[in-house]
N, C-alpha and C positions, 0 to 999 in steps of 0.2 A: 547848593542850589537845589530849591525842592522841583520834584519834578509836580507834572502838570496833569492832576484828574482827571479828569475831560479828553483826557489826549488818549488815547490806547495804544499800547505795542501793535506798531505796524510789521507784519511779519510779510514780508518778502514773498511775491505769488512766484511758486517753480514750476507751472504747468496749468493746463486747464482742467474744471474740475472733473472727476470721475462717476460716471451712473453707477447704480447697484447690479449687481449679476445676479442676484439671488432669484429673481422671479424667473428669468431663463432656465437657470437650471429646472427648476421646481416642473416649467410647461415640457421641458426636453425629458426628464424624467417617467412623466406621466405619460408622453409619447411613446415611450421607451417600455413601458407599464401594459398602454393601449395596446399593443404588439403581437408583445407577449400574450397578454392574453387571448388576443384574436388568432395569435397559433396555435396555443393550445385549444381553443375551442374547437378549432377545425381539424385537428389534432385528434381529439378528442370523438368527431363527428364522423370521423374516416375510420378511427378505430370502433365504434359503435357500430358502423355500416359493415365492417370488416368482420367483429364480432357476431353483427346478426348473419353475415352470409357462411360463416363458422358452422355457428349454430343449426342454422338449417343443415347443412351437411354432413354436421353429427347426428341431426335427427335422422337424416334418411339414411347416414350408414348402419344407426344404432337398430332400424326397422326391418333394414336388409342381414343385418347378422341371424336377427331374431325368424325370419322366413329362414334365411339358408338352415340356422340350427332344428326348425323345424321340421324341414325339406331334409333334412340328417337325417333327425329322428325316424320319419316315415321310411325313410330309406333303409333306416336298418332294421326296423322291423318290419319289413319286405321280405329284407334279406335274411332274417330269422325264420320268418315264415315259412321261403323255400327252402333253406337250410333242413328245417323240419320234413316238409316235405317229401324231398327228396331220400331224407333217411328211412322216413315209412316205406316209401319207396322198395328203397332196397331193401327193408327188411320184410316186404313183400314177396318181393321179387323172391327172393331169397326161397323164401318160405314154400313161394307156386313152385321154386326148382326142384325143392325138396320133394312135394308132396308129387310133383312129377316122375320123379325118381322112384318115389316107392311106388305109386300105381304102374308105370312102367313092369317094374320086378314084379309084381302082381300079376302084371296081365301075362310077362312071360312064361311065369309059373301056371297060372290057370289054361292059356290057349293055346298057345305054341305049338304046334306039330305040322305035319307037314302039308296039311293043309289051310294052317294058319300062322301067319307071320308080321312080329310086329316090328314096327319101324319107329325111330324119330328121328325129326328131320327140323332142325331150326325150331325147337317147342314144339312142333305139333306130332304128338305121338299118334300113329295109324296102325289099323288094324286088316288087315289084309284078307281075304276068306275067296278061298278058289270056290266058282258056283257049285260044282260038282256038291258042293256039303252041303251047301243052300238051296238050291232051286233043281228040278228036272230039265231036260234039254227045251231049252224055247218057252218054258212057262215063270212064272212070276209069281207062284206058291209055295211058299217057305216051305221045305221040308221038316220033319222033327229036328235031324240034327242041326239045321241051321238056326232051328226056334230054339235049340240048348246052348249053342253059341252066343245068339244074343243075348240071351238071358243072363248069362256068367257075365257078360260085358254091362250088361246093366247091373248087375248085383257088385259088380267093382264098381261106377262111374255112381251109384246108389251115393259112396261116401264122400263126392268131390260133386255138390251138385252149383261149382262157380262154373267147371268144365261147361262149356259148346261140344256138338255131338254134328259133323257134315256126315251125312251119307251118302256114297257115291258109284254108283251103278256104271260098268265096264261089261262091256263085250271083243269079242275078236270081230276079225274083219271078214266074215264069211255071210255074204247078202243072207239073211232071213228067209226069205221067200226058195231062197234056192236048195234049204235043207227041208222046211216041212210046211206045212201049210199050220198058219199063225195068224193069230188075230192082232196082232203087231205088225204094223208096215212096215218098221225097221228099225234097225239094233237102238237107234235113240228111244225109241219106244221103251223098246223092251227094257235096257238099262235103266230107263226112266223108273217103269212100273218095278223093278225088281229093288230097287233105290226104295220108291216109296211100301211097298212090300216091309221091308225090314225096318223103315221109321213106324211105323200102325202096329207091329207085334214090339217095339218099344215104347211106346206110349202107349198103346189100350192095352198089353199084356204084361207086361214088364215094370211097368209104370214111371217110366221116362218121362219128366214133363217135357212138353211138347215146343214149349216154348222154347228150351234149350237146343233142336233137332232145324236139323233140314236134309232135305232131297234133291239131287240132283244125278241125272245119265249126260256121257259124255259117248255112251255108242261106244263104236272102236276106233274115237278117235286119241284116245291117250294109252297105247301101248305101252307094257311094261318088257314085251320079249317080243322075238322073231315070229310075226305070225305065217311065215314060211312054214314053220313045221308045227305039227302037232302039239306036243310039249308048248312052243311059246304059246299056242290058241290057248289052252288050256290054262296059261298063267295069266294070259289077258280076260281072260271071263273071268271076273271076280266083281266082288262086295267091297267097295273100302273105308271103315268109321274113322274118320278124321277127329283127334281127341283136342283140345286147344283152348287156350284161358279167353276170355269175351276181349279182349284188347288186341288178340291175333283175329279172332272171329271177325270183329268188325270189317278189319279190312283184308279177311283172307277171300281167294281166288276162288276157294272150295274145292281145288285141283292138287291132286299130289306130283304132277310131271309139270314144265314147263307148259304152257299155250302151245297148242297146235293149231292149224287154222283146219277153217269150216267146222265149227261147234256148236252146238246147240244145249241148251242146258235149261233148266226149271229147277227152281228153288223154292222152299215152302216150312212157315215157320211152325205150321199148324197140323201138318201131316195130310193136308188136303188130299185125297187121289187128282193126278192130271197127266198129260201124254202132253208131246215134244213132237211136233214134223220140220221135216228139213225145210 
């Protein structure tokens, strides 16, 4: 039996038919795609904004290294500088100790005796001169011997001319008026005038520059001894050359004793003549 053209194998339906998946996946995909890369861009956008705030804060540490290293630099050659400084310094120093020393031994070998006596007292080397050598009783006229005194003192102080030169006019305490008649009112006076006395035959004779000097009377207000007796009046009437480097000068007192009170005192860089009243 032939079978029949027109008729087709009927094949048996097991279900209903089935859609395609394929475009889903494809749109899930691209979703999947979209995502991504909208994280990474943001991603992306955070780390940029990360990186510029980076950046800026390397710039300003990199600007602050370069100040602080410079801020170094200055600093150590500051500290070089005084370093240096300070060595001149001492080697200064040094040098004015030295050369104090030897004027010292100078001056004890040239003046020393028992009329003159020298001292140092904290750098300022002094020179001590009982009036008796210097001046007559109550007057303020260098004697020869006192004019040979100062002279060796300036023929020594001649090779040290950085030294300051104070000169300092002492009396005892016996009123003026009550031993002679004097054209001094009182021992400030006279200590004054006897002071400036012996700066004027250093400078106009001696040739001290003047600039280096000064004058001043302290009367008998800075005892050295008991003006009870005799002896101590006689050691309190004196001359005294204060010798001392211009960084003492500056800020020295002019005074070889401590401040006593009620003082009077005149200073003069020029050797002016001038008097002192109470």
């Amino acid at each position: 039996m032939q079978e029949n053209p027109f008729m087709g194998r009927v094949v048996p339906a097991t279900g209903p038919a089935k859609r395609p998946k394929i475009p889903w996946i494809i749109a899930g995909v691209l979703a999947l795609l979209a995502g991504l890369f909208l994280a990474l861009w943001l991603a992306a956008r955070v780390d940029r904004e990360q990186m510029d705030v980076l950046r800026a804060a390397l710039d300003e540490a990199t600007t602050n290294l370069a100040k602080a290293t410079a801020e170094n630099q200055t600093n150590r050659d500051q500290i070089a500088a005084l370093q240096a400084q300070i060595g001149d310094l001492k080697t200064e120093k040094d040098r004015t100790a030295q050369q104090a020393g030897s004027l010292e031994k100078e001056m004890r070998s040239a003046l020393e005796s028992r009329d003159v006596t020298i001292s140092n007292l904290k750098g300022k080397l002094t020179v001590n001169i009982l009036d008796r050598v210097m001046f007559d009783s109550g007057e303020a006229i260098l004697k020869p011997d006192g004019q040979a005194v100062l002279q060796k003192v300036a023929d020594l102080l001649a090779k040290h001319p950085e030294l300051k030169i104070h000169v300092i006019g002492h009396t005892d305490n016996v009123p003026i008026r009550a031993t002679l008649r004097s054209r001094f009112a009182s021992n400030w006076e006279l200590s004054t005038a006897r002071a400036l006395a012996a700066v004027h035959f250093l400078s106009e004779q001696a040739g001290v520059d003047s600039r280096r000097m000064g004058a001043v009377g302290y009367g008998e207000f800075r005892p050295i001894a008991d003006n009870a007796t005799p002896e101590g009046r006689a050691k309190n009437r004196r001359i005294a050359i204060a010798i001392l480097p211009d960084e003492l000068a500056a800020a020295d007192t002019i005074t070889d004793l401590p401040p006593a009170p009620s003082t009077n005192t005149i200073s003069t860089a020029s050797a002016v003549p001038a008097t002192s009243t109470p």
